[in-house]
Wavefront OBJ file of the C-alpha trace (Angstrom):
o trace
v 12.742 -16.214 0.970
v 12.723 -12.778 0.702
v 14.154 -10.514 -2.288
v 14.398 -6.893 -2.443
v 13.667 -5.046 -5.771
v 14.646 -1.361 -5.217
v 16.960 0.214 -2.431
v 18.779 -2.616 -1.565
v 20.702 -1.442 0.595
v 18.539 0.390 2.731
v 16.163 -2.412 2.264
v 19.501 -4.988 3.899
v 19.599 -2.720 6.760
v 15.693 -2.492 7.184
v 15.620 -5.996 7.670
v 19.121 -6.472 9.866
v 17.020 -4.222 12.163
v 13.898 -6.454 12.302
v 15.410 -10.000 12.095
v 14.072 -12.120 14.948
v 11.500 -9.358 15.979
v 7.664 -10.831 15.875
v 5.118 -7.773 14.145
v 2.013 -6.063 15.176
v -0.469 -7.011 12.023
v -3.336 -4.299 11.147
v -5.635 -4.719 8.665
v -7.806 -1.413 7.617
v -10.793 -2.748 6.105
v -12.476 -0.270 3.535
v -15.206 -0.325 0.587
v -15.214 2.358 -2.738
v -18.015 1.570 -4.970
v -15.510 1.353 -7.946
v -15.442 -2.348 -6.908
v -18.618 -3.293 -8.265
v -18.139 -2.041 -11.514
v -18.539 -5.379 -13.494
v -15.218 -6.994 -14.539
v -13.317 -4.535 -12.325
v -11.985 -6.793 -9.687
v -11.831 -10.650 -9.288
v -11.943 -10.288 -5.752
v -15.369 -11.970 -6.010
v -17.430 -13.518 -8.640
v -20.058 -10.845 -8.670
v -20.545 -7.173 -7.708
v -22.696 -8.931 -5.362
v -19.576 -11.175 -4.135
v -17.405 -7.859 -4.331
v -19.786 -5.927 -1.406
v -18.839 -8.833 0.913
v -15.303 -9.381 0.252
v -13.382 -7.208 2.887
v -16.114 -8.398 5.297
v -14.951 -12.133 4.884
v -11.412 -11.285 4.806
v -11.295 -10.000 8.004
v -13.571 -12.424 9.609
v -11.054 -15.266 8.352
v -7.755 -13.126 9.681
v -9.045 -13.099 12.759
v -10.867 -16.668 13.492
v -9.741 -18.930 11.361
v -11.254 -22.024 8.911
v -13.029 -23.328 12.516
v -15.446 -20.482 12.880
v -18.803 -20.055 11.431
v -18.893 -17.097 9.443
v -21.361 -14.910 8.679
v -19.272 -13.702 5.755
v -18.256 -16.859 3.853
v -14.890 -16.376 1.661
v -16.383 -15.357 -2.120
v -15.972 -17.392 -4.662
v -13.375 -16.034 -6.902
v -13.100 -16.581 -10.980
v -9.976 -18.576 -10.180
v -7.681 -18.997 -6.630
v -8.341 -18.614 -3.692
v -8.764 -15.667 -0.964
v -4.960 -14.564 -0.399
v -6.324 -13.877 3.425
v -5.824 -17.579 3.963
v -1.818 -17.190 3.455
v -1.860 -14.446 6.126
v -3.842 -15.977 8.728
v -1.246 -19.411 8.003
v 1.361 -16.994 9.771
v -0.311 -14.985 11.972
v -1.946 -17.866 13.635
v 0.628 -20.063 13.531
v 2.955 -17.068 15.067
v 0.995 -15.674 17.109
v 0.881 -12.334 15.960
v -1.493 -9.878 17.533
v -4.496 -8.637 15.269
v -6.117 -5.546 14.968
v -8.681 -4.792 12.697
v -9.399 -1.287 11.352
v -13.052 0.087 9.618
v -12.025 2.681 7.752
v -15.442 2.868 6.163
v -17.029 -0.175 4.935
v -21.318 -0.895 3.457
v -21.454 -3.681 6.000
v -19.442 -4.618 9.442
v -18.472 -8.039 9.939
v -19.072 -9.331 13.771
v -15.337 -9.364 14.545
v -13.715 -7.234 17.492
v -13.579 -3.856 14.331
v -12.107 -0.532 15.686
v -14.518 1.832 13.729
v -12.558 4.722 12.765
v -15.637 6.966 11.695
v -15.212 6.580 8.062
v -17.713 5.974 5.162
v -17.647 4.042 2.036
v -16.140 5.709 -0.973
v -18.640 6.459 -4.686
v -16.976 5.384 -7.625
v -13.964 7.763 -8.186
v -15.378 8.295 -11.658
v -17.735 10.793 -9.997
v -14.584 12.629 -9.348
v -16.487 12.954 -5.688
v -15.761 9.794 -4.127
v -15.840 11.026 -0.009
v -16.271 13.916 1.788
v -13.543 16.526 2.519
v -14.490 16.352 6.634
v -14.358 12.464 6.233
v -10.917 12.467 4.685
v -9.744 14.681 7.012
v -11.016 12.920 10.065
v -9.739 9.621 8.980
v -6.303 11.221 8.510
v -6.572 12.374 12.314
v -7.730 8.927 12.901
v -4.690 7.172 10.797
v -2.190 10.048 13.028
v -3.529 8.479 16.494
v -3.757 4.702 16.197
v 0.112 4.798 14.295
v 1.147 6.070 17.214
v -1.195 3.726 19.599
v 0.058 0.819 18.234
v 3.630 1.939 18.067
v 3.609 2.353 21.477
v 2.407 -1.638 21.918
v 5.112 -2.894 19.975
v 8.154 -4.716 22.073
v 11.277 -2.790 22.155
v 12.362 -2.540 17.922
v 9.506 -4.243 16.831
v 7.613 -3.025 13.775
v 4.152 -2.776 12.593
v 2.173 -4.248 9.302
v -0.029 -2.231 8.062
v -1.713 -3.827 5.346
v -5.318 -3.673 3.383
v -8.660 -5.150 1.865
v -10.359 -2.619 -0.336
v -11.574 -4.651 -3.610
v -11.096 -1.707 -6.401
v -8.125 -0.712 -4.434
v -5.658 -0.700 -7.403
v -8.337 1.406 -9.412
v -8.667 3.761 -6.684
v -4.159 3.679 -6.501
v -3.829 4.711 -9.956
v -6.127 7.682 -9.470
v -4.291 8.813 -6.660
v -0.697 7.842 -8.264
v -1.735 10.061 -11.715
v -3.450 12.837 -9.513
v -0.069 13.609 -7.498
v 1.765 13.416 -11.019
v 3.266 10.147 -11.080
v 2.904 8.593 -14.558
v 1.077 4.935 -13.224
v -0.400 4.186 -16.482
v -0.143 0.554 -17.852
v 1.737 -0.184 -14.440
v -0.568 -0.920 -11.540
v -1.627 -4.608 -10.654
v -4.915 -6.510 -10.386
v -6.280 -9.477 -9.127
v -6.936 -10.570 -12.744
v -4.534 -12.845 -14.165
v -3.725 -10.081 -17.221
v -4.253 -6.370 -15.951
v -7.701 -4.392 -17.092
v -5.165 -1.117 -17.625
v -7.466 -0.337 -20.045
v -10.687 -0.359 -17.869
v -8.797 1.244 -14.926
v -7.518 4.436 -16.422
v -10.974 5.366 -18.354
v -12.213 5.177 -15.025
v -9.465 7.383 -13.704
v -9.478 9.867 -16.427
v -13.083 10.284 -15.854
v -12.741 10.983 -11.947
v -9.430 13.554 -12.628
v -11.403 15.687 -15.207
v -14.059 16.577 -12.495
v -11.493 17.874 -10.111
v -9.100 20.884 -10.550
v -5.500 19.744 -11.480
v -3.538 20.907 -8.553
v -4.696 20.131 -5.635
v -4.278 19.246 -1.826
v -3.394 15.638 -1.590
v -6.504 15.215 1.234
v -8.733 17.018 -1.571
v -7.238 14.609 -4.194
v -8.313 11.407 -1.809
v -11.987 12.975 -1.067
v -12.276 13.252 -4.965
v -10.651 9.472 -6.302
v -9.397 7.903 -3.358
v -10.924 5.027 -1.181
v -11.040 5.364 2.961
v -8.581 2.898 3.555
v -5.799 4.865 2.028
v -5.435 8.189 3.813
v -5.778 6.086 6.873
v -2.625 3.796 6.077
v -1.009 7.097 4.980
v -1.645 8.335 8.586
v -0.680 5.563 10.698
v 2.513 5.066 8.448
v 3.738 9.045 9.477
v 3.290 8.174 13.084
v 4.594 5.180 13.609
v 7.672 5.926 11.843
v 8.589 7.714 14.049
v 9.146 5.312 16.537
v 9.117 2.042 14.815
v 9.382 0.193 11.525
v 6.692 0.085 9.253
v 6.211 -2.643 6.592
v 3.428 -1.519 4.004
v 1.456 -4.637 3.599
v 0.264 -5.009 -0.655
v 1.474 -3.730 -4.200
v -0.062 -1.094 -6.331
v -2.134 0.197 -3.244
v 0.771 0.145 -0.875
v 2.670 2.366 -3.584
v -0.232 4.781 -3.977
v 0.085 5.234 -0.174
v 3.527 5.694 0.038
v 2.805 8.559 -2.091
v 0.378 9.918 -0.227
v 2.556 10.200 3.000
v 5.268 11.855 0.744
v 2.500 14.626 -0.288
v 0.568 14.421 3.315
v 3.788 14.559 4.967
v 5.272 17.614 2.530
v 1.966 20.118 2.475
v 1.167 19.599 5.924
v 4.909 19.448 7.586
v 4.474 16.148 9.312
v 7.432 14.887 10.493
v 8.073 11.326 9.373
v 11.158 9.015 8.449
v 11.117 7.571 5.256
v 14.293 5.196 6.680
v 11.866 3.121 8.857
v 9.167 2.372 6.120
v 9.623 -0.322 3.310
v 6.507 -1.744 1.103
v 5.927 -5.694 1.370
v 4.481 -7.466 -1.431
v 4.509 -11.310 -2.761
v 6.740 -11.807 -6.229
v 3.325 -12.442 -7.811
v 3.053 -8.473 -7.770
v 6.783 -7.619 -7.783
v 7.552 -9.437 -10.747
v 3.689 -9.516 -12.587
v 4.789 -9.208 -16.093
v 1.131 -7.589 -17.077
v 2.260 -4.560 -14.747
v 5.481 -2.700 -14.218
v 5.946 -3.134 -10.542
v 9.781 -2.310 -9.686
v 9.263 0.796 -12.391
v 6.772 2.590 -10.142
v 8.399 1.680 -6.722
v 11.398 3.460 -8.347
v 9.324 6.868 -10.217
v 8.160 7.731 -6.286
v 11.447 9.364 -5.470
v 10.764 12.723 -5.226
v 12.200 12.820 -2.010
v 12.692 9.322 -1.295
v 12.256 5.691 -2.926
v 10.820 2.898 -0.519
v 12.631 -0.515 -0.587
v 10.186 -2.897 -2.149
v 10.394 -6.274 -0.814
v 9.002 -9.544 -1.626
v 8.105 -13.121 -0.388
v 9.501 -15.678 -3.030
v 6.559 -18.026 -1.790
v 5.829 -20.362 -4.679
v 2.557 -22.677 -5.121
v 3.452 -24.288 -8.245
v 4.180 -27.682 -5.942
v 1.047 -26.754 -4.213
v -1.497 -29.838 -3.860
v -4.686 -27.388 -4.631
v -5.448 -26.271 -7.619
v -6.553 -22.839 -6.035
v -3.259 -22.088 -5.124
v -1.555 -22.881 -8.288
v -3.706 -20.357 -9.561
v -1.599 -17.621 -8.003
v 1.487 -19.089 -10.472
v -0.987 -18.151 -13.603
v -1.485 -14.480 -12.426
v -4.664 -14.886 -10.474
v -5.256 -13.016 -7.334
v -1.304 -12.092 -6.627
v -1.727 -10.423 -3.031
v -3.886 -8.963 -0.202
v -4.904 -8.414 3.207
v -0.879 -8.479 3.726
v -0.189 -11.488 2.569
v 3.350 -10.830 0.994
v 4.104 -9.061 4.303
v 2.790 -11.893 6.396
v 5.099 -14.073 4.788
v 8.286 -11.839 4.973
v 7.562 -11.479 8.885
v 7.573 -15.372 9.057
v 10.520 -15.057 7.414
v 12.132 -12.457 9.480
v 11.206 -13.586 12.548
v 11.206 -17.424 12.631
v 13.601 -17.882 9.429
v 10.451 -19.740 7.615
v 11.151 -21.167 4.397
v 9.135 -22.340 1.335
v 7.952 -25.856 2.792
v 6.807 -24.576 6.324
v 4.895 -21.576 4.886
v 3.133 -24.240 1.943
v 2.517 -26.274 4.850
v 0.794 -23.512 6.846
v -1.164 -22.426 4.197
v -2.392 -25.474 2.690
v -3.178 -26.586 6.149
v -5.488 -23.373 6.298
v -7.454 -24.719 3.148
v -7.835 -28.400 4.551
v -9.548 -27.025 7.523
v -11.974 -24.910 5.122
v -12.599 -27.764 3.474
v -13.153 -29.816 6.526
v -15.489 -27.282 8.014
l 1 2 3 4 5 6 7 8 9 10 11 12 13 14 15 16 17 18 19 20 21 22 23 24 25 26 27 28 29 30 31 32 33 34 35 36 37 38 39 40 41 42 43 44 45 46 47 48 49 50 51 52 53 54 55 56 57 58 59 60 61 62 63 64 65 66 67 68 69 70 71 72 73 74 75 76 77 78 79 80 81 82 83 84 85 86 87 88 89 90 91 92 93 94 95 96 97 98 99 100 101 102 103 104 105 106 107 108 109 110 111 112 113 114 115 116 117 118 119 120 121 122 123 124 125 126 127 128 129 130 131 132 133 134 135 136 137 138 139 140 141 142 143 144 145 146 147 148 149 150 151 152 153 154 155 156 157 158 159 160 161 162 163 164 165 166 167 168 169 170 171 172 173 174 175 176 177 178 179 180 181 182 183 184 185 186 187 188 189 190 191 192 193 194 195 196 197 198 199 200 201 202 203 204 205 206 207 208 209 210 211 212 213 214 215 216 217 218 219 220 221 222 223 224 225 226 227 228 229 230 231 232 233 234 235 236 237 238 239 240 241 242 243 244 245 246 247 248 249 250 251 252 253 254 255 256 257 258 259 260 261 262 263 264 265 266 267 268 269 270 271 272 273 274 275 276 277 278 279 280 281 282 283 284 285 286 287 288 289 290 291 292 293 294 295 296 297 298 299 300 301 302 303 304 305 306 307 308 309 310 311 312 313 314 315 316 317 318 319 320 321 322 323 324 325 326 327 328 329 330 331 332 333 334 335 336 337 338 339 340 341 342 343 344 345 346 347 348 349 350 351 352 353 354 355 356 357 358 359 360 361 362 363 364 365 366
């Protein structure tokens, strides 16, 4: 149930380690106003949907279909949330939650450790958060890697994975900015990838901003909350556990980040420890290039990228068949969520379909 795309063999030994060990799962939830650019993101109907998303996301992850929200799930243009394939595990796992504001518009009333952050402008401003922010959240990111680290069981590991809707626009500005050539190879939650819409926006952020630059000053300038955070809490925990980078395209950008963080600010990390965790909906997405951009990170060093081989084409709901068309792909660590059931409990295909379509039957029972 789980392939690896790049690295296998470092990838083989990441997962030896890990086999039979149960995760910590944390979810940083952040907001850039790139997201409400119409047609951006289908990670909501509307820009109106969009503001709400991460909100809803990580009131599901943490209570469940049973639970009253005061964020309901958004509609979506087709599919369905992927938070619903991720709470399928970590409920039926028992996997501990923690749930990160790295700077959201509105706070959902879940138990939220509030890291101090702010929401991002749209990186086309080329001015998207404040230096001191970025900075801070970094500090932030540092600390509660190595907090949560130190919660884990002896050789456990720790997902760290996202909700920013825009989050792939927001990756490719970071991915370009630190000189990796992105374009035409990101993902999106569309069914056939808005490259097109994406890098004007990009382009239009990078021209503001000088061309070589501090990778901190490149995330105040393009970059969304969540991802310096991730980028933090990745260096730390490395160090003394295994780190599965929950997502795609934004996971990439971040695993960037950490090389650059790690390099101008001589942070010790090890690269051997972290891997990136996606579904095959991103690994393989045929309207991106995936596997190609895992692969043009190695500078220094290329992350195994690993993915679920979760399929929905026998699924019962139309929602989730949706995912086989292109539609939504990943989020909120759901490709992770899915290799941990994996890992730890040897899951296959029919008990995670079951888990997850038994998520949508309560939502529709509710």
């Amino acid at each position: 149930m789980i392939n690896i795309y790049t690295e296998v063999p470092q990838g083989e030994a990441w997962l030896n380690r890990y086999r039979g060990k149960l995760p910590i799962f944390a979810c940083i939830l952040g907001f850039t106003e790139t997201g409400l650019i119409p047609g951006i993101s289908a990670a909501g109907l509307t820009p109106e949907d969009r503001q709400y998303t991460a909100c809803a996301d990580g009131e599901f992850l943490y209570y469940g279909a049973k639970y009253q929200p005061k964020y309901p799930l958004p509609p979506l243009t087709s599919g369905a949330s992927p938070v619903l394939i991720s709470r399928a595990v970590v409920a039926n796992l028992n996997i501990p939650v923690y749930l990160f504001n790295a700077g959201l518009s509105h706070t959902p009333p879940v138990p939220l450790i509030d890291l101090g952050g702010a929401p991002a402008r749209c990186l086309s401003q080329g001015a998207a958060m404040e230096i001191n922010t970025v900075k801070h959240l970094l500090t932030q990111g540092l600390f509660w890697g190595s907090q949560l680290s130190s919660k884990l069981s002896s050789d456990g590991y720790l997902i760290l994975s996202e909700c920013v809707v825009g989050g792939t626009t927001t990756a490719l500005a970071i991915l370009m900015g630190l000189g990796i050539d992105a374009v035409g190879k990101v993902n999106s939650s569309h069914s056939v990838c808005n490259h097109g819409q994406k890098w004007d926006l990009v382009q239009a952020g990078l021209a503001k901003m000088p061309l070589s630059v501090d990778p901190l000053a490149l995330v105040a300038a393009v970059g969304d909350p969540m991802q310096v955070v991730v980028a933090g809490m990745a260096i730390a925990a490395s160090r003394s556990c295994g780190v599965l980078l929950g997502g795609g395209t934004q996971m990439l950008a971040v695993y960037a980040l950490i090389q650059a963080i790690a390099h101008t600010y001589s942070l010790s990390w090890q690269p051997a420890e972290i891997v990136i965790g996606t579904t095959r909906w991103v690994a393989e997405d045929p309207t991106g290039a995936t596997i190609d951009l895992a692969q043009s990170l190695g500078k220094n060093s290329i992350p195994p990228l690993l993915a679920t081989q979760l399929s929905f084409a026998n699924s019962r709901y139309p929602q989730l068949q949706a995912y086989e068309r292109g539609f939504v792909k990943e989020g909120v660590g759901a490709g992770a969520a899915c290799i941990a059931a994996s890992l730890s409990q040897n899951w296959q295909q029919n008990q995670l379909l079951a888990a997850i379509e038994a998520q949508i039957q309560q939502l529709s029972t509710n």
